[in-house]
BADRENLO-790862 format. One record per atom (N, C-alpha, C, CB): residue in one letter; x, y, z. Coordinates in steps of 0.02 Angstrom, whole numbers, padded with zeros to 5 digits, always signed. Last residue first. Glycine has a CB too. Example, Ala and Ser with C-alpha at 12.3 -4.5 7.8 and 13.67 -1.06 7.14 Angstrom:
S+00642-00112+00354/S+00684-00053+00357/S+00645+00002+00394/S+00704-00030+00286/A+00660-00284+00390/A+00615-00225+00390/A+00660-00165+00390/A+00565-00224+00452/
This chain:
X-00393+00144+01157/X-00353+00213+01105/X-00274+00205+01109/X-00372+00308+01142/X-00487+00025+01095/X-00428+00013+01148/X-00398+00093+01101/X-00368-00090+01144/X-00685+00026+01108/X-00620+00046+01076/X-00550+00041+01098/X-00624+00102+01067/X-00789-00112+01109/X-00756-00057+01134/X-00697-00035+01090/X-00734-00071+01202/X-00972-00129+01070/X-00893-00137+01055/X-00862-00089+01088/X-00870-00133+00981/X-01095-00124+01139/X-01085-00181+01066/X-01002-00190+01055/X-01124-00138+00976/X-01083-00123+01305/X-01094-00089+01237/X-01073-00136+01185/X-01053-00021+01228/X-01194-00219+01417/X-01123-00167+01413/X-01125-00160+01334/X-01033-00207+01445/X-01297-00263+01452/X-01294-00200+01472/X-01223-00171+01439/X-01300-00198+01553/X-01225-00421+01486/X-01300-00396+01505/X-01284-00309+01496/X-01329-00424+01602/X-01071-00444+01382/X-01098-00447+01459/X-01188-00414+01444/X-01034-00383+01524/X-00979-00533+01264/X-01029-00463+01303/X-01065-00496+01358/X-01097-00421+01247/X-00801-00522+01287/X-00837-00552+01285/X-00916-00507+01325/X-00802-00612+01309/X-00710-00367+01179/X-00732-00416+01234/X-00776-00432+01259/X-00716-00414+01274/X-00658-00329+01055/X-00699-00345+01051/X-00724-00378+01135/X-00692-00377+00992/X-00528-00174+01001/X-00552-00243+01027/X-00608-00294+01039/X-00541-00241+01068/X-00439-00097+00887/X-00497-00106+00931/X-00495-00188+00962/X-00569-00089+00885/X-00315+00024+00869/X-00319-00039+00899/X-00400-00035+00903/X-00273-00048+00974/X-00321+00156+00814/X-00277+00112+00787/X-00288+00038+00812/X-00209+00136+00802/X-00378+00252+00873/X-00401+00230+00827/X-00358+00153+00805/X-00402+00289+00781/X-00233+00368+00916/X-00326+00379+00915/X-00332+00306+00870/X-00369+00474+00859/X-00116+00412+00942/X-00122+00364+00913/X-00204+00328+00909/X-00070+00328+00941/X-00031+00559+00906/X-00090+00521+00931/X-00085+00454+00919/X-00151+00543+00904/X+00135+00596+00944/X+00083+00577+00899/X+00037+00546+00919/X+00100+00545+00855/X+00206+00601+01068/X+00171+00658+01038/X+00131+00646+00983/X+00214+00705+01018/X+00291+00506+01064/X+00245+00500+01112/X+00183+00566+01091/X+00289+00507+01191/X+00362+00413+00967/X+00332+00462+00948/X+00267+00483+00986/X+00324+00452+00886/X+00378+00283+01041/X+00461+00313+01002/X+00418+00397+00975/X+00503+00238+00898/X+00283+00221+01105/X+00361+00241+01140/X+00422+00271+01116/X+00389+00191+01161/X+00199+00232+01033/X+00179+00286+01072/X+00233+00262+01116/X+00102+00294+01100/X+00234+00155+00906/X+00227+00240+00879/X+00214+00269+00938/X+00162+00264+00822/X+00246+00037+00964/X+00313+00071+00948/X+00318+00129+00933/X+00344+00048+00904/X+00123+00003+00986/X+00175+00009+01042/X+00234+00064+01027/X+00209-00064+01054/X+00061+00005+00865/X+00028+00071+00917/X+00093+00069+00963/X-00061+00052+00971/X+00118-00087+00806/X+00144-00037+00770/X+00145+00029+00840/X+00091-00024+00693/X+00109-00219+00875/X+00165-00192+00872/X+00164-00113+00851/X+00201-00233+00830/X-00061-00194+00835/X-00014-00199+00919/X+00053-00194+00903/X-00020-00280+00969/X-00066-00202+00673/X-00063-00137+00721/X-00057-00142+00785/X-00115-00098+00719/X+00111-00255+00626/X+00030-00279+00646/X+00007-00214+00673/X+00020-00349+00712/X+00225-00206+00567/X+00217-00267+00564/X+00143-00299+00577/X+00264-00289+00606/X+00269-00063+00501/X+00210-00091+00498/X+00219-00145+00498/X+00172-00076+00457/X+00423+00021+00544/X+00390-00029+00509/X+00326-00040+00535/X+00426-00088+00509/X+00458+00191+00542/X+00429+00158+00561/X+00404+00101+00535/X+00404+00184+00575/X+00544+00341+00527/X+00526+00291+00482/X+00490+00215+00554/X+00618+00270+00422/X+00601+00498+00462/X+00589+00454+00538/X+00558+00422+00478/X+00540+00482+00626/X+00712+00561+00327/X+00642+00536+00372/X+00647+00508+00420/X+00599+00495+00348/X+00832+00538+00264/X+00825+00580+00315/X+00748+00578+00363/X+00838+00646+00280/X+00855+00455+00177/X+00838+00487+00151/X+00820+00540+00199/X+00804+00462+00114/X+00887+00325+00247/X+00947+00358+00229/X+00929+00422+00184/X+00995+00307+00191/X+00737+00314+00301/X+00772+00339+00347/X+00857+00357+00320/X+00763+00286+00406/X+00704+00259+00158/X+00665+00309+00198/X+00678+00370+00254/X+00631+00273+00225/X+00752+00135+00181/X+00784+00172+00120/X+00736+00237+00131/X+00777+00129+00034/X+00715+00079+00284/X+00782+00098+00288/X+00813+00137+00217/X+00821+00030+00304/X+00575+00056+00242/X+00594+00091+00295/X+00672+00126+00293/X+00584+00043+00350/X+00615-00013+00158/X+00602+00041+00103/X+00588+00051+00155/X+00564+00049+00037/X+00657-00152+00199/X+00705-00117+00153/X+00684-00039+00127/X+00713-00165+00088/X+00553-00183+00278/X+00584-00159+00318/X+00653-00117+00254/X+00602-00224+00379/X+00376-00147+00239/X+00442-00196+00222/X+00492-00150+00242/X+00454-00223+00138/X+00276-00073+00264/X+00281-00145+00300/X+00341-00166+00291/X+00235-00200+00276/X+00298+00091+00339/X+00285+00049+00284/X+00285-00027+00324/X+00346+00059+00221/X+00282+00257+00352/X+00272+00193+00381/X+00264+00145+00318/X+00207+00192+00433/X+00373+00415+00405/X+00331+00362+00369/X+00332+00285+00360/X+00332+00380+00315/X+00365+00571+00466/X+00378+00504+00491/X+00338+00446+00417/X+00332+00497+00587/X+00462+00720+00434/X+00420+00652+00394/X+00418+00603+00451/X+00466+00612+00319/X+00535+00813+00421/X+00488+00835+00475/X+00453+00782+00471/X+00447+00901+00469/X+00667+00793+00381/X+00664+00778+00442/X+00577+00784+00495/X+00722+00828+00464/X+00631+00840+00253/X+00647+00751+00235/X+00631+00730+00326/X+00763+00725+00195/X+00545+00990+00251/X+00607+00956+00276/X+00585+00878+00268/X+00628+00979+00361/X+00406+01006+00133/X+00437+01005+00203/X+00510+00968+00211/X+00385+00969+00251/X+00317+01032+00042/X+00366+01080+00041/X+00369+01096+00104/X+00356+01134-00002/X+00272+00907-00034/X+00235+00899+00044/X+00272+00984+00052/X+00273+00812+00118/X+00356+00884-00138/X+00296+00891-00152/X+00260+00921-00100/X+00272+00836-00169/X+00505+00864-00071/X+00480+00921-00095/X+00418+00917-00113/X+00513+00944-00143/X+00472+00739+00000/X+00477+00781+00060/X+00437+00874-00009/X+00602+00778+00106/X+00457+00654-00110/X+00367+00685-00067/X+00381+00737-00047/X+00327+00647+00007/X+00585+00655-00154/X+00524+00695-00209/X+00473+00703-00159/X+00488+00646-00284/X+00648+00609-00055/X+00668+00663-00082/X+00596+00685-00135/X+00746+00648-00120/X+00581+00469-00068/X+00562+00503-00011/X+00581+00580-00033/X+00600+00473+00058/X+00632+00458-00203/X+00570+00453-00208/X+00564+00487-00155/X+00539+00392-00214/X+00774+00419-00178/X+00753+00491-00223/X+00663+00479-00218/X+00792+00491-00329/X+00777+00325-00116/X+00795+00389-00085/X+00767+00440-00112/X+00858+00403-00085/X+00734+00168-00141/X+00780+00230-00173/X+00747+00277-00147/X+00786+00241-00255/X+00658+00066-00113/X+00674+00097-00064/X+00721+00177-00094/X+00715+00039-00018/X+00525+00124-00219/X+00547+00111-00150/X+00607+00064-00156/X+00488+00079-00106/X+00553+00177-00391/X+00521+00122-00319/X+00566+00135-00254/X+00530+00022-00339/X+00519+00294-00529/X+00588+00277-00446/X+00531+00236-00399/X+00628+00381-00380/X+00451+00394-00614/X+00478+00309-00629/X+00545+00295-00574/X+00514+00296-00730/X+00306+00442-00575/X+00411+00478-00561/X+00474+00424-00589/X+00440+00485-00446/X+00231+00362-00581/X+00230+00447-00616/X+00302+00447-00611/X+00185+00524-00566/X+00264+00253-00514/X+00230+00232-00592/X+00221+00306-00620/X+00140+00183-00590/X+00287+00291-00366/X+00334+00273-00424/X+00320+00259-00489/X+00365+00224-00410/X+00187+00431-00323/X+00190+00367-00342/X+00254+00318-00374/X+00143+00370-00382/X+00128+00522-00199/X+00168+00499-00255/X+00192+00444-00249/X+00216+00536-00272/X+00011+00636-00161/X+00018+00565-00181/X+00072+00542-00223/X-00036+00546-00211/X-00064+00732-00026/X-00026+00722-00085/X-00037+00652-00086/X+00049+00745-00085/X-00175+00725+00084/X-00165+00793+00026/X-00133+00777-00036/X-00117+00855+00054/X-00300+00618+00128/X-00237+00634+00109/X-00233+00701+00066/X-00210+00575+00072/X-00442+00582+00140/X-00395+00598+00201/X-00316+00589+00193/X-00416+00550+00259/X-00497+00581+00014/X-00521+00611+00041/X-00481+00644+00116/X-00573+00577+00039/X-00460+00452-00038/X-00405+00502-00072/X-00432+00565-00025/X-00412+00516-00172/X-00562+00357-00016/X-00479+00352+00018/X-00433+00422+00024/X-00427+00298-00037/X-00629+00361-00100/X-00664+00397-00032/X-00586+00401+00018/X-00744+00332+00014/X-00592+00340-00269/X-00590+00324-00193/X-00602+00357-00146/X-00546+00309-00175/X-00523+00342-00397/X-00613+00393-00367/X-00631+00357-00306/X-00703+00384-00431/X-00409+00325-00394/X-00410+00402-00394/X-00474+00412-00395/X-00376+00440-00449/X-00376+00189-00339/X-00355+00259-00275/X-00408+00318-00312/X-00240+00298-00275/X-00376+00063-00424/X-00388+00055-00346/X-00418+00139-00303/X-00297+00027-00309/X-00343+00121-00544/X-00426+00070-00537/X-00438+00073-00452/X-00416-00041-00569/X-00261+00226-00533/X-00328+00228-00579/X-00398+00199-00562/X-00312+00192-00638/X-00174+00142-00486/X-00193+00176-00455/X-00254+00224-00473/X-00148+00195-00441/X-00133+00035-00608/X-00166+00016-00540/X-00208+00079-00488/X-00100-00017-00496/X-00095+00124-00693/X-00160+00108-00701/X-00172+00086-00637/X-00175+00061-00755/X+00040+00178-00612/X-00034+00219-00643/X-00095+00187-00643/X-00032+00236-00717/X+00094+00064-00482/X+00076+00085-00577/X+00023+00140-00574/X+00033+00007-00634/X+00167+00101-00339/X+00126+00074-00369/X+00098+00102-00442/X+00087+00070-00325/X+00236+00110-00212/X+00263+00079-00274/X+00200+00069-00301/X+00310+00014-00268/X+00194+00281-00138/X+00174+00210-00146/X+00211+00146-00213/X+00092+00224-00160/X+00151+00362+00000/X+00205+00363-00051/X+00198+00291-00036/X+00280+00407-00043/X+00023+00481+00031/X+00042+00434+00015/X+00110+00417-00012/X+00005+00422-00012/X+00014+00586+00194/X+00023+00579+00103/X+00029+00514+00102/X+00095+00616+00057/X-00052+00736+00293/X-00036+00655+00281/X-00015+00631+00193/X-00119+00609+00307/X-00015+00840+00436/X-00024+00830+00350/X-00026+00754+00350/X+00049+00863+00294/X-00093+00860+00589/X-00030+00822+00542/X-00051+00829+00481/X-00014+00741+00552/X-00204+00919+00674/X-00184+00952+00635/X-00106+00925+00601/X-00190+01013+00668/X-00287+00809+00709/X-00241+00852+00767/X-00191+00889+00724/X-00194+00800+00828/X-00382+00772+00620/X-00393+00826+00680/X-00353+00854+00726/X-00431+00808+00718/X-00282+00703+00559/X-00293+00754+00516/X-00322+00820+00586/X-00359+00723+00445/X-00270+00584+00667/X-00210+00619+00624/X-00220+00706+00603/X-00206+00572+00544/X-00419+00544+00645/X-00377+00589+00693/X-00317+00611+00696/X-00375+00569+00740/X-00396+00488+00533/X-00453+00528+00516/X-00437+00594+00594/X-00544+00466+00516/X-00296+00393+00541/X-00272+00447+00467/X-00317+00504+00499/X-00304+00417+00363/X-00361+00310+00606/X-00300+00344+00645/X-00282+00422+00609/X-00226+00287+00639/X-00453+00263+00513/X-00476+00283+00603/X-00422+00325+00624/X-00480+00209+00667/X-00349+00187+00443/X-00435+00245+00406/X-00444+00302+00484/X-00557+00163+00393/X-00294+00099+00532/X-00262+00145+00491/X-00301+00203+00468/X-00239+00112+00437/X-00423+00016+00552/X-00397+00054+00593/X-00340+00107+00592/X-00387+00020+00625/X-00469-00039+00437/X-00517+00008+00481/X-00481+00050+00501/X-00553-00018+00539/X-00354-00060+00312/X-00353-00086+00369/X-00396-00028+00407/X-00279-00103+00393/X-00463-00135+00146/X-00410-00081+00201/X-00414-00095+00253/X-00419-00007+00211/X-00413-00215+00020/X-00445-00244+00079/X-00425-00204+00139/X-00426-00317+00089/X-00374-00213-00110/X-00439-00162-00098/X-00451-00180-00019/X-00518-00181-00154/X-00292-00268-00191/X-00277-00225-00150/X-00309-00191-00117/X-00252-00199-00166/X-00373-00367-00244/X-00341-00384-00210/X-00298-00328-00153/X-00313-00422-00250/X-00426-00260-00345/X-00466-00284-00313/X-00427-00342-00233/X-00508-00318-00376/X-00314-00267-00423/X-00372-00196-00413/X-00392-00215-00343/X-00454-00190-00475/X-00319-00388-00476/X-00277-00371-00482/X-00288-00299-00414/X-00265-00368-00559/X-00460-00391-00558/X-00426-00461-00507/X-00369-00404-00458/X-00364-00546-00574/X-00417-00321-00654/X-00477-00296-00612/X-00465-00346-00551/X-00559-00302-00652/X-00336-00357-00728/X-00326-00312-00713/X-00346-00286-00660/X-00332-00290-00747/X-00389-00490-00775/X-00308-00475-00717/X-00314-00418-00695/X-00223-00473-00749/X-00467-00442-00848/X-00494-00472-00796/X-00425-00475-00741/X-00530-00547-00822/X-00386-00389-00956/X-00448-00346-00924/X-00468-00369-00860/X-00514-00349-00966/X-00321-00500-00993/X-00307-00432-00953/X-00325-00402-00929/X-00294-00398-00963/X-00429-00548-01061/X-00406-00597-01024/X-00375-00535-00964/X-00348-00656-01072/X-00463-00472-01150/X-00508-00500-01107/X-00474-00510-01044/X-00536-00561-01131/X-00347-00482-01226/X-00344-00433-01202/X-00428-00438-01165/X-00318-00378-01256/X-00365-00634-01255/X-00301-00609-01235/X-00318-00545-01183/X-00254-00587-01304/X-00531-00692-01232/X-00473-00675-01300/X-00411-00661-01255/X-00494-00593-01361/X-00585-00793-01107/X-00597-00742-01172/X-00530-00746-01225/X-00605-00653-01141/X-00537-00869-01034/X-00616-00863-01027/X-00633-00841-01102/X-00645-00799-00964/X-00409-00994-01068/X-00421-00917-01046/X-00501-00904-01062/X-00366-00857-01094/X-00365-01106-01121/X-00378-01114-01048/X-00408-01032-01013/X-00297-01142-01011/X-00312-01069-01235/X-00389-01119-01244/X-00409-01104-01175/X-00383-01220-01260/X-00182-01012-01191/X-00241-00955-01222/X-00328-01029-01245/X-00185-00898-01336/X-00093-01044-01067/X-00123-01104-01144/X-00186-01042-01157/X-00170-01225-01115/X+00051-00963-01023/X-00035-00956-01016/X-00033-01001-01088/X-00082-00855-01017/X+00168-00970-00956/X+00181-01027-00996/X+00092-01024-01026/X+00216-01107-00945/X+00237-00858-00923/X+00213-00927-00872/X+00185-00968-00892/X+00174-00922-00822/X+00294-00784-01012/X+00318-00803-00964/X+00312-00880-00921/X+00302-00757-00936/X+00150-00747-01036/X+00197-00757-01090/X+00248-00811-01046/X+00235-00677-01119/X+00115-00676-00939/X+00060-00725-00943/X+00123-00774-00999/X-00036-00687-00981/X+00184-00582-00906/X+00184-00628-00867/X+00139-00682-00878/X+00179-00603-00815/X+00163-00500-01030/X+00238-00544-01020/X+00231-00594-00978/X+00299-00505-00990/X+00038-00476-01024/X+00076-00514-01071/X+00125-00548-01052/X+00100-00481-01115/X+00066-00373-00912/X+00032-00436-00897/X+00020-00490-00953/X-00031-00418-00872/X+00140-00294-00965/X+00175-00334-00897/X+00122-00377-00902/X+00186-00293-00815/X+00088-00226-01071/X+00148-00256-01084/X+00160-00305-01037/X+00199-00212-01087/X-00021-00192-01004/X-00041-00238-01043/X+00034-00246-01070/X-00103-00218-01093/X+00017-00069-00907/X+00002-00130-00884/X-00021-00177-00941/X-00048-00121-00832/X+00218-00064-00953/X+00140-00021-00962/X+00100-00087-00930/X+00109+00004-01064/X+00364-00036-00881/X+00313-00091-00933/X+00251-00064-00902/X+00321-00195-00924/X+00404+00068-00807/X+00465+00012-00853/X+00421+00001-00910/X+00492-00078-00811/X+00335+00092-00711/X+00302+00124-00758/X+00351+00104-00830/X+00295+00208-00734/X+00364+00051-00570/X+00411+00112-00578/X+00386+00142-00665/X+00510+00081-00570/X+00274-00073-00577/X+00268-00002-00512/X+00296+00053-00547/X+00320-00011-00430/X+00332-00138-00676/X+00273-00100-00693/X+00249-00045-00641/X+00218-00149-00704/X+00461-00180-00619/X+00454-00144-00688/X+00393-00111-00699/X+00461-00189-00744/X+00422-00251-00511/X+00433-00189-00500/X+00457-00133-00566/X+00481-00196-00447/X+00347-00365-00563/X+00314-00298-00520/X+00353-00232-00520/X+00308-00316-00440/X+00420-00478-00590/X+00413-00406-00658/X+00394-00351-00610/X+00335-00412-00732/X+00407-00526-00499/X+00493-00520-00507/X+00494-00480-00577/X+00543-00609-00513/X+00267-00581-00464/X+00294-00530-00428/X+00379-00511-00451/X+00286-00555-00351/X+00226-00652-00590/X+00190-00599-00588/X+00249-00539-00521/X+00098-00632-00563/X+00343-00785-00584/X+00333-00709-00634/X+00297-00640-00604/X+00279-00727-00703/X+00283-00821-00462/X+00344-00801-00474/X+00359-00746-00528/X+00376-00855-00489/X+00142-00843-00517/X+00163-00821-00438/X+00234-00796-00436/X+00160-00887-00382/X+00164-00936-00615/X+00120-00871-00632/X+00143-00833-00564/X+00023-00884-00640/X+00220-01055-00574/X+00246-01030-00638/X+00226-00956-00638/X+00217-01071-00702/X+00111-01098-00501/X+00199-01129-00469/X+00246-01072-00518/X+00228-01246-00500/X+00011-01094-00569/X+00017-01029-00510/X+00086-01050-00515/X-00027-01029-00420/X+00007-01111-00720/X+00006-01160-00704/X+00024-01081-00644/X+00044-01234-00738/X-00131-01015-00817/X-00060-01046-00809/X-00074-01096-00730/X+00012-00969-00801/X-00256-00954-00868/X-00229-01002-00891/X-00168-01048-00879/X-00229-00985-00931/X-00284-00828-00800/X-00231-00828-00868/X-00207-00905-00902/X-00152-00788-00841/X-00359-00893-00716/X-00401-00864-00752/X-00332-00827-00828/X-00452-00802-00691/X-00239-00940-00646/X-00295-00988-00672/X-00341-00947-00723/X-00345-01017-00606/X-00184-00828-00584/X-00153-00869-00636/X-00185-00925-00663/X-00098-00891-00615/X-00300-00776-00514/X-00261-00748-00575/X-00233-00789-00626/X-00206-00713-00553/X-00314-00887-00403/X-00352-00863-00462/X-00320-00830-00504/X-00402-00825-00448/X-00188-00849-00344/X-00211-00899-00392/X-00261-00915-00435/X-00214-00934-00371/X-00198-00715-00316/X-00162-00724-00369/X-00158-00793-00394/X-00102-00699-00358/X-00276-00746-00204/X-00287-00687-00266/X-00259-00690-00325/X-00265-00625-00250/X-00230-00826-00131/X-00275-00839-00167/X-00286-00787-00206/X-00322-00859-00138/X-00131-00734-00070/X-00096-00796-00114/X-00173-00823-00156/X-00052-00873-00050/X-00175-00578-00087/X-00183-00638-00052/X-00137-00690-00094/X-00262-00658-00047/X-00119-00393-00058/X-00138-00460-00101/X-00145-00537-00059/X-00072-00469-00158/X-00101-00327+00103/X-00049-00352+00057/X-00108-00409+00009/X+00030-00397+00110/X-00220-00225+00167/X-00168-00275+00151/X-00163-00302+00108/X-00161-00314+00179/X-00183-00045+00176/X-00234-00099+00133/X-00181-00145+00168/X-00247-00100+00030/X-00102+00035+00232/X-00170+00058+00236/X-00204+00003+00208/X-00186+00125+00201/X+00004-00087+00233/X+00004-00048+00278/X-00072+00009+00276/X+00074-00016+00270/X-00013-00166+00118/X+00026-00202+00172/X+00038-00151+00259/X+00110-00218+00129/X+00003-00026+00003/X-00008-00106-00001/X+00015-00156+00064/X+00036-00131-00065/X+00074+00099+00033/X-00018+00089+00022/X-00045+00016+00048/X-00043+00093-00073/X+00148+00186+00167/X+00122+00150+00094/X+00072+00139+00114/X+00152+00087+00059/X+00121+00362+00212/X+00110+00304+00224/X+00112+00262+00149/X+00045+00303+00263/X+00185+00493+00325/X+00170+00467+00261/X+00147+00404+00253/X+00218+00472+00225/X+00149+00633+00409/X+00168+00579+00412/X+00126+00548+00337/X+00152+00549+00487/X+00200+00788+00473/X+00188+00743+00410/X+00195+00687+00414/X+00220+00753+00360/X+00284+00842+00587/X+00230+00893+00540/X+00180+00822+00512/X+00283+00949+00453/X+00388+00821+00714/X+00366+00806+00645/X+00289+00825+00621/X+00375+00730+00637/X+00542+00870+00763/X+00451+00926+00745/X+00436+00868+00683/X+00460+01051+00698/X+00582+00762+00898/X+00589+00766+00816/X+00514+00822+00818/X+00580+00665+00760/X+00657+00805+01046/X+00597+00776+01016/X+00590+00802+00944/X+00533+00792+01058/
């Protein structure tokens, strides 16, 4: 049975979910573009601005540049205009999952470290993480927009394990996308995909029976005369 100490987590698609397709159509409307054009750009720069490549008013130029933005069609001026991507932007990532919050919070009572490891920009993490109530049930945080390395590269899990000043082996960490699981696990970590939380609880209490899994599922069933507002499934 693996000693695992630490468990890590992304941010986007696994404690929050993933941006919306309406999030970013608005975006690309409020930059003025056409989405068919703005949707493609905005995600095939991303990972220049996660790893800190392009600053966030270089990347969101470009992608406005890119996608063809008519500046008549924009609310404001240019760097208005950013301001509001920016916050658009922020704000799409803001939608956390309860039950991840719930699990982190018994995680911590059964005495696991916890961290973040996240592709994600400075500024983004500025506007979304660093005066967040979030940051409250984690110790560390690293980012690819400080260390300039994205997921799945190796050398990033290699940088938490040393930040966390634990074995790569004592890690379990979870993500949604299955390429930066496997770039997680050639980095020596246990590793776990985030597809839903019923797949996830199954697979974390038949492959890591020793980890709690407190919190992670709730349910709602139909109310009866007398019975309680909600139940919990542990």
């Amino acid at each position: 049975m693996p000693n695992i100490t630490t468990i890590a987590f992304d941010f986007g698609g696994v404690l929050v979910q993933r941006i919306s397709d309406e999030f970013i159509c608005h975006m690309a409307y409020a930059a003025g573009a056409d989405p068919e054009r703005f949707v493609p750009t905005f995600w095939r720069l991303r990972n220049d601005f996660d790893s800190g490549a392009l600053d966030a008013r270089t990347y969101w130029h470009t992608v406005m540049s890119e996608a063809g933005s008519d500046p008549s069609r924009q609310p404001g001026t240019e760097e208005e205009t950013i301001d509001l991507l920016m916050h658009l932007d922020a704000l799409g990532w803001a939608s956390i999952h309860p039950g991840m919050l719930r699990w982190i919070s018994a995680l911590r009572h059964a005495g696991f470290r916890r961290m973040i490891i996240s592709n994600m920009a400075a500024e983004t993490y500025d506007l979304i993480i660093r005066n967040s109530a979030l940051l409250h049930y984690f110790e560390r945080v690293v980012l690819s927009g400080w260390i300039g390395i994205n997921k799945p590269d190796r050398r990033i899990f290699e940088a938490a394990a040393t930040e966390m000043e634990v074995e790569p082996g004592e890690m379990l960490f979870i993500d949604d996308l299955a390429h930066n699981v496997e770039g997680a696990k050639a980095a020596g970590l246990h590793a776990v995909q985030f597809r839903d939380p019923q797949t996830f609880a199954d697979e974390l209490r038949e492959r890591y029976p020793e980890i709690p899994g407190t919190g992670i599922l709730c349910s709602q069933p139909t109310m009866s005369s007398g019975s309680a507002p909600w139940h919990t499934m542990e």
